[in-house]
NUTIRO-449857 format. One record per residue (C-alpha): residue number from 1; residue in three letters; x negated, z negated, y. Coordinates in pm, 1 decimal. Layout:
+-----+---------+----------+----------+----------+
! num ! residuo !        u !        w !        v !
+-----+---------+----------+----------+----------+
! NUM !     Ala !        X !        Z !        Y !
...
+-----+---------+----------+----------+----------+
//
This chain:
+-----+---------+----------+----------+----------+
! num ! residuo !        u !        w !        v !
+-----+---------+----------+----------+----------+
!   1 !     Unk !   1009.3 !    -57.6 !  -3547.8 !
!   2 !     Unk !   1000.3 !    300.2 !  -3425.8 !
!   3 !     Unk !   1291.6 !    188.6 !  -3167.7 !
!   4 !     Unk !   1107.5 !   -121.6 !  -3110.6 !
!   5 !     Unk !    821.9 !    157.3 !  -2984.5 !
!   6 !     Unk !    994.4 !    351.1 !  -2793.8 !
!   7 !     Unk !   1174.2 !     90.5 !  -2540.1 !
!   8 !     Unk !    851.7 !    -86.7 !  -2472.5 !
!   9 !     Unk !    677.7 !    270.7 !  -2375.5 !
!  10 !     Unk !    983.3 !    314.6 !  -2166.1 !
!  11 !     Unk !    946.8 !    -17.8 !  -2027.0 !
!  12 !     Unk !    575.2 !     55.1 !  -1925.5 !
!  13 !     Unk !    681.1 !    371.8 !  -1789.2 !
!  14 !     Unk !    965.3 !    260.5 !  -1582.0 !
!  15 !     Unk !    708.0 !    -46.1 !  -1457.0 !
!  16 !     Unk !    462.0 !    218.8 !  -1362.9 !
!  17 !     Unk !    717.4 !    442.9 !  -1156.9 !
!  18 !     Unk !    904.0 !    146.8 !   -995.6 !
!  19 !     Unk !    581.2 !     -1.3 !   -792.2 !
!  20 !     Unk !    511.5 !    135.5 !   -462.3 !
!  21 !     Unk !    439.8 !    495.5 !   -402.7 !
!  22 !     Unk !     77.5 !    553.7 !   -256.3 !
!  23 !     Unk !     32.7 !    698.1 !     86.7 !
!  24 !     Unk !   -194.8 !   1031.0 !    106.7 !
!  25 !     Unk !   -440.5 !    917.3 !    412.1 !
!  26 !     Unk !   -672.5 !    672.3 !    242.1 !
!  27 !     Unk !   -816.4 !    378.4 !    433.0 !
!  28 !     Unk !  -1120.3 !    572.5 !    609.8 !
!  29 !     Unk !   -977.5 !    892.4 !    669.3 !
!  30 !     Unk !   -937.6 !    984.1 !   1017.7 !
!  31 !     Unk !   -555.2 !    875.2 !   1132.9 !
!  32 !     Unk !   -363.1 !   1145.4 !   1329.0 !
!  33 !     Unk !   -366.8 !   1110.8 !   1720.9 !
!  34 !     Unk !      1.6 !   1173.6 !   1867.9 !
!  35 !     Unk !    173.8 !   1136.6 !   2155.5 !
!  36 !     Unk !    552.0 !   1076.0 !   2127.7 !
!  37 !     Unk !    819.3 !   1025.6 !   2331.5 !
!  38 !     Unk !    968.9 !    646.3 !   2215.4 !
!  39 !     Unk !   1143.6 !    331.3 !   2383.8 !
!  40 !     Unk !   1062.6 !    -11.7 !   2425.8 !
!  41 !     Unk !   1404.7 !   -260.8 !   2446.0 !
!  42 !     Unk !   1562.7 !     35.4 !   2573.1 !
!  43 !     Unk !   1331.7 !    141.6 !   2833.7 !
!  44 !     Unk !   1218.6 !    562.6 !   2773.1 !
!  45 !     Unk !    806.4 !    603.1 !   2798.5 !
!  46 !     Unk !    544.6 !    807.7 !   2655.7 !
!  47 !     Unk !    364.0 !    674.9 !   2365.5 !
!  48 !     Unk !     25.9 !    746.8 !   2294.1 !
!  49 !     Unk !   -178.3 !    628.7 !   2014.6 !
!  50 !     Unk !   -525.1 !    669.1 !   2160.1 !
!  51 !     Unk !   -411.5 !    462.9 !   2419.7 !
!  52 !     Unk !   -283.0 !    160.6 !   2198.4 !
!  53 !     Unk !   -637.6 !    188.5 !   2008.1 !
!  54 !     Unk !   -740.2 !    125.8 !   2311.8 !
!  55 !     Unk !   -585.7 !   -235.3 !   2309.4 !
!  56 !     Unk !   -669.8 !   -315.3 !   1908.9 !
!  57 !     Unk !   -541.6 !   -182.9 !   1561.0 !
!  58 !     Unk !   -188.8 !    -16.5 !   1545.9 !
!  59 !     Unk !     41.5 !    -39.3 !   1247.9 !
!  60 !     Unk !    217.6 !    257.1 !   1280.0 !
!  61 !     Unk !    503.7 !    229.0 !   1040.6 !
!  62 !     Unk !    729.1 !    566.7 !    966.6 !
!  63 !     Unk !   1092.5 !    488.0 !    865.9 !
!  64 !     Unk !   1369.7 !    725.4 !    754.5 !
!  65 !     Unk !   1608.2 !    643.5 !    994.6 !
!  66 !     Unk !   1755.0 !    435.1 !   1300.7 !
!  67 !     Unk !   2049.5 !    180.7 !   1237.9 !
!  68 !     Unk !   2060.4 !    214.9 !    865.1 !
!  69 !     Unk !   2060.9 !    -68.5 !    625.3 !
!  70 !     Unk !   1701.4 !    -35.7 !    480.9 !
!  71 !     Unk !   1554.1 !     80.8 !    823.3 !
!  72 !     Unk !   1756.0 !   -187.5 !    992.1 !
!  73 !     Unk !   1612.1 !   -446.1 !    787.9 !
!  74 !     Unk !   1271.6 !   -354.3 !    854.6 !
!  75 !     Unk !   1277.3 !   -366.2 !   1160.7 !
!  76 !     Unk !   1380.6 !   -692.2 !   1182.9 !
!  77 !     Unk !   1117.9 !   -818.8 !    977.2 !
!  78 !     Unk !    845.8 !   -653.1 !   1257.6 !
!  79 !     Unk !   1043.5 !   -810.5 !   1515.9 !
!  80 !     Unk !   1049.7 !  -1179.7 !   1372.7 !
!  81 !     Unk !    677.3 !  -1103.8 !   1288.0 !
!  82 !     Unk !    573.2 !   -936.0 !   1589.8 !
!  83 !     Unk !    365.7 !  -1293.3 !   1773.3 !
!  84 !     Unk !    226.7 !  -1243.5 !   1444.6 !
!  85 !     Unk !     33.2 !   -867.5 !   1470.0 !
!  86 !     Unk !    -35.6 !   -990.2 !   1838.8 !
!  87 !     Unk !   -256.0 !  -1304.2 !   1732.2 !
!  88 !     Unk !   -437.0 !  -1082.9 !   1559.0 !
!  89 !     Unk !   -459.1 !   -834.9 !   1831.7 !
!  90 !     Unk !   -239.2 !   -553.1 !   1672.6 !
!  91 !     Unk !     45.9 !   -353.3 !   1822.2 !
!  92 !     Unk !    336.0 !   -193.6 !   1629.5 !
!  93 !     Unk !    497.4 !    110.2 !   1649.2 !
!  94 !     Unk !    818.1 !    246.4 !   1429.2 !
!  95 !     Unk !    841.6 !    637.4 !   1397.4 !
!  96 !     Unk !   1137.4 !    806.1 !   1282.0 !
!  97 !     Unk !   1281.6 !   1164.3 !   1240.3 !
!  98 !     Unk !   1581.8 !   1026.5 !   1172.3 !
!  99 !     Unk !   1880.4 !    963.7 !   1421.7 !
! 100 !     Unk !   1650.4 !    958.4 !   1714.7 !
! 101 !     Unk !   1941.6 !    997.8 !   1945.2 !
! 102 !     Unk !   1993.0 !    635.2 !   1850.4 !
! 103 !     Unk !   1648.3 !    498.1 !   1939.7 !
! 104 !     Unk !   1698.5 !    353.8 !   2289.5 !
! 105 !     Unk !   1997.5 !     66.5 !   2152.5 !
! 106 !     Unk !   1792.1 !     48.9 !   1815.8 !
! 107 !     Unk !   1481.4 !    -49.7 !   2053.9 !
! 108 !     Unk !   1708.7 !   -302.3 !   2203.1 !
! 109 !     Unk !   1902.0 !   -406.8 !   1955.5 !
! 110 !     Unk !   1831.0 !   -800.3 !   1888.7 !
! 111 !     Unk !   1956.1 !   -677.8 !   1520.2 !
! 112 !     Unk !   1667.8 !   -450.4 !   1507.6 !
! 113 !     Unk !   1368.8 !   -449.4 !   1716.5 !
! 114 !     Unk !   1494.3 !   -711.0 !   1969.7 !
! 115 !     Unk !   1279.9 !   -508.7 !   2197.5 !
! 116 !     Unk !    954.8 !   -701.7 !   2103.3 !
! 117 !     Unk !    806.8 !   -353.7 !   1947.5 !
! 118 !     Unk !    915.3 !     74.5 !   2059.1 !
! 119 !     Unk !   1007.2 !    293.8 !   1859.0 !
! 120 !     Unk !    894.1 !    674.5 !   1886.4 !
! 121 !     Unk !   1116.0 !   1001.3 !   1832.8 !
! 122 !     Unk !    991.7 !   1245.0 !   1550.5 !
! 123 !     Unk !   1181.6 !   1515.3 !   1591.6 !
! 124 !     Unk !   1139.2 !   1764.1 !   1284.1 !
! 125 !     Unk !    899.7 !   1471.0 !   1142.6 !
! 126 !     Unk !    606.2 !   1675.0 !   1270.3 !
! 127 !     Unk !    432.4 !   1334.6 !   1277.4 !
! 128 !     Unk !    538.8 !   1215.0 !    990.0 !
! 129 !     Unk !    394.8 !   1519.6 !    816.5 !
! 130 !     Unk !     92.1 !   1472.0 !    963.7 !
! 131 !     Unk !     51.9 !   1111.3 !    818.2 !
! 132 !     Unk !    187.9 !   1231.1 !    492.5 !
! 133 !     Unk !    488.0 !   1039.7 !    505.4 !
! 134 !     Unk !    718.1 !   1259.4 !    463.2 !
! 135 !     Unk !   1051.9 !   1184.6 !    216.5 !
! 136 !     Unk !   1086.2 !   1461.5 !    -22.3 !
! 137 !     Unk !   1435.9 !   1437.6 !    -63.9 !
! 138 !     Unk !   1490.4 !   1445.6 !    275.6 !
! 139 !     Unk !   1171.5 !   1678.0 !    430.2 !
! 140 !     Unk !   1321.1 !   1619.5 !    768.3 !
! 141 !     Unk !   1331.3 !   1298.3 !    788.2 !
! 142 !     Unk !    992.3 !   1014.9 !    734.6 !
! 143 !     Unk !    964.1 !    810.9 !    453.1 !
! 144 !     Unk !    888.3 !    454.4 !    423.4 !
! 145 !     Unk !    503.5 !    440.1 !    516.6 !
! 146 !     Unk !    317.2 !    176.9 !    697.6 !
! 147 !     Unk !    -41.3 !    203.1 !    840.3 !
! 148 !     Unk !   -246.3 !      4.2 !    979.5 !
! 149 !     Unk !   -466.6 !    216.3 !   1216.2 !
! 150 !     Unk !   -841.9 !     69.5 !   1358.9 !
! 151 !     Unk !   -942.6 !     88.8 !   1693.6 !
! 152 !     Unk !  -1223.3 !    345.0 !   1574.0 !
! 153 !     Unk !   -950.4 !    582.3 !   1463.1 !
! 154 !     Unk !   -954.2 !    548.2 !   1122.6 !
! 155 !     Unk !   -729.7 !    427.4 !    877.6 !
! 156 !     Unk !   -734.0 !     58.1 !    781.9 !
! 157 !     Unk !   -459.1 !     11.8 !    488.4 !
! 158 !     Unk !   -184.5 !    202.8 !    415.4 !
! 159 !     Unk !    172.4 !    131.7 !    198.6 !
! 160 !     Unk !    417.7 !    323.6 !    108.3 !
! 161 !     Unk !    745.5 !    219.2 !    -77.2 !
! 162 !     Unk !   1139.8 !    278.1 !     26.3 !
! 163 !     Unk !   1176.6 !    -91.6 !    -40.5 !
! 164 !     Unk !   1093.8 !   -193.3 !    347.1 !
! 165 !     Unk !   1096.2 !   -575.2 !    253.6 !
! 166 !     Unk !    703.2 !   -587.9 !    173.5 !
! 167 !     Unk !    557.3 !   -361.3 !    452.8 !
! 168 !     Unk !    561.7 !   -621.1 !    739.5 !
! 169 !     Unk !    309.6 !   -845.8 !    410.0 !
! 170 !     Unk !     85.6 !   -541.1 !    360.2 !
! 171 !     Unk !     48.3 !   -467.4 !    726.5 !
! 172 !     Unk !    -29.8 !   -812.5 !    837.6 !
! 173 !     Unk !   -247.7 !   -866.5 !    507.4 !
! 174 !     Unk !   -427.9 !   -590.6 !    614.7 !
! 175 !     Unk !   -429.4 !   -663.1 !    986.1 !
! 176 !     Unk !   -598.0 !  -1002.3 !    935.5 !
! 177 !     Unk !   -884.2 !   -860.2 !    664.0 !
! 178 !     Unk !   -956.0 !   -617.9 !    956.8 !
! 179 !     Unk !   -971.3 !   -874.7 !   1189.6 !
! 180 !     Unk !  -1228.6 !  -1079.9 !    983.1 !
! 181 !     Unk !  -1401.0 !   -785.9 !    862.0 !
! 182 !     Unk !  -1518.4 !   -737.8 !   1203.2 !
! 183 !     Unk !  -1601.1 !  -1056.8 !   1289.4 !
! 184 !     Unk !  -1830.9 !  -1043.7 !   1014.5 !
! 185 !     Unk !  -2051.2 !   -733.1 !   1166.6 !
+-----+---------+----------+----------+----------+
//
């Protein structure tokens, strides 16, 4: 019985630690401007967020690194999503630290972005830090966050797990309650 015990408390502890991490800005707080050098299918620009508010919400989603498996994945997921975000008004943008001497072929890649979404350059994931989304393993490099940022400023939703196959859900979940929640005012 007292084995019994034990593995279901470990059970409920493992649940409780496997679920998605919890970003630090909370829907309401003020999201971070930045400006960012990124690249759209290729193409170098200037990113600036106050700018893309301009044009609707942002999901600004920070991931570790360009042309790795996990990272590779998720940005696929954007890209076959992206019509998606844009009926609803939003813009995307990925953020890395990592490898951001890749970023120009990962914007282009039709493996990755496809070009349909850029992708900005972190260097020293000064960003990153900013947003809390930093991975503490790697302090260097972003973790797996996704926001969704309103056109007021603020943050909408955020999600955080190294598992990138839900954030592309959360952020389009969240995209469309923001969407009706201000059709309702």
């Amino acid at each position: 019985m007292k084995h019994l015990k034990l593995a279901v408390l470990g059970a409920v502890c493992a649940a409780a630690f496997a679920g998605p991490a919890l970003a630090e800005l909370k829907p309401g707080d003020k999201a971070p401007a930045f400006t960012a050098p990124a690249y759209l299918a290729g193409e170098a620009f200037t990113f600036e967020l106050g700018d893309a508010l301009e044009q609707g919400p942002v999901v600004v989603y920070f991931f570790p690194a360009a042309n790795t498996p996990g990272c590779n994945v998720e940005a696929a997921l954007f890209s076959q999503a992206i019509d998606k975000f844009k009926a609803h008004g939003a813009s995307v943008i990925g953020v890395t630290a990592g490898n951001v001497d890749q970023l120009a072929e990962f914007s282009s890649n039709t493996e990755t972005c496809g070009g349909k979404f850029p992708v900005a350059a972190d260097t020293g994931a000064k960003i990153a830090a900013e947003y809390d989304a930093v991975l503490d393993k790697k302090p260097e490099w972003a973790d797996r966050t996704s926001y969704v940022v309103a056109p007021d400023g603020t943050v909408a939703a955020a999600y955080s797990d190294l598992n990138p196959n839900r954030h592309v859900r959360e952020m389009l979940a969240a995209v469309e309650a923001l969407e009706v929640e201000g059709l309702e005012k």
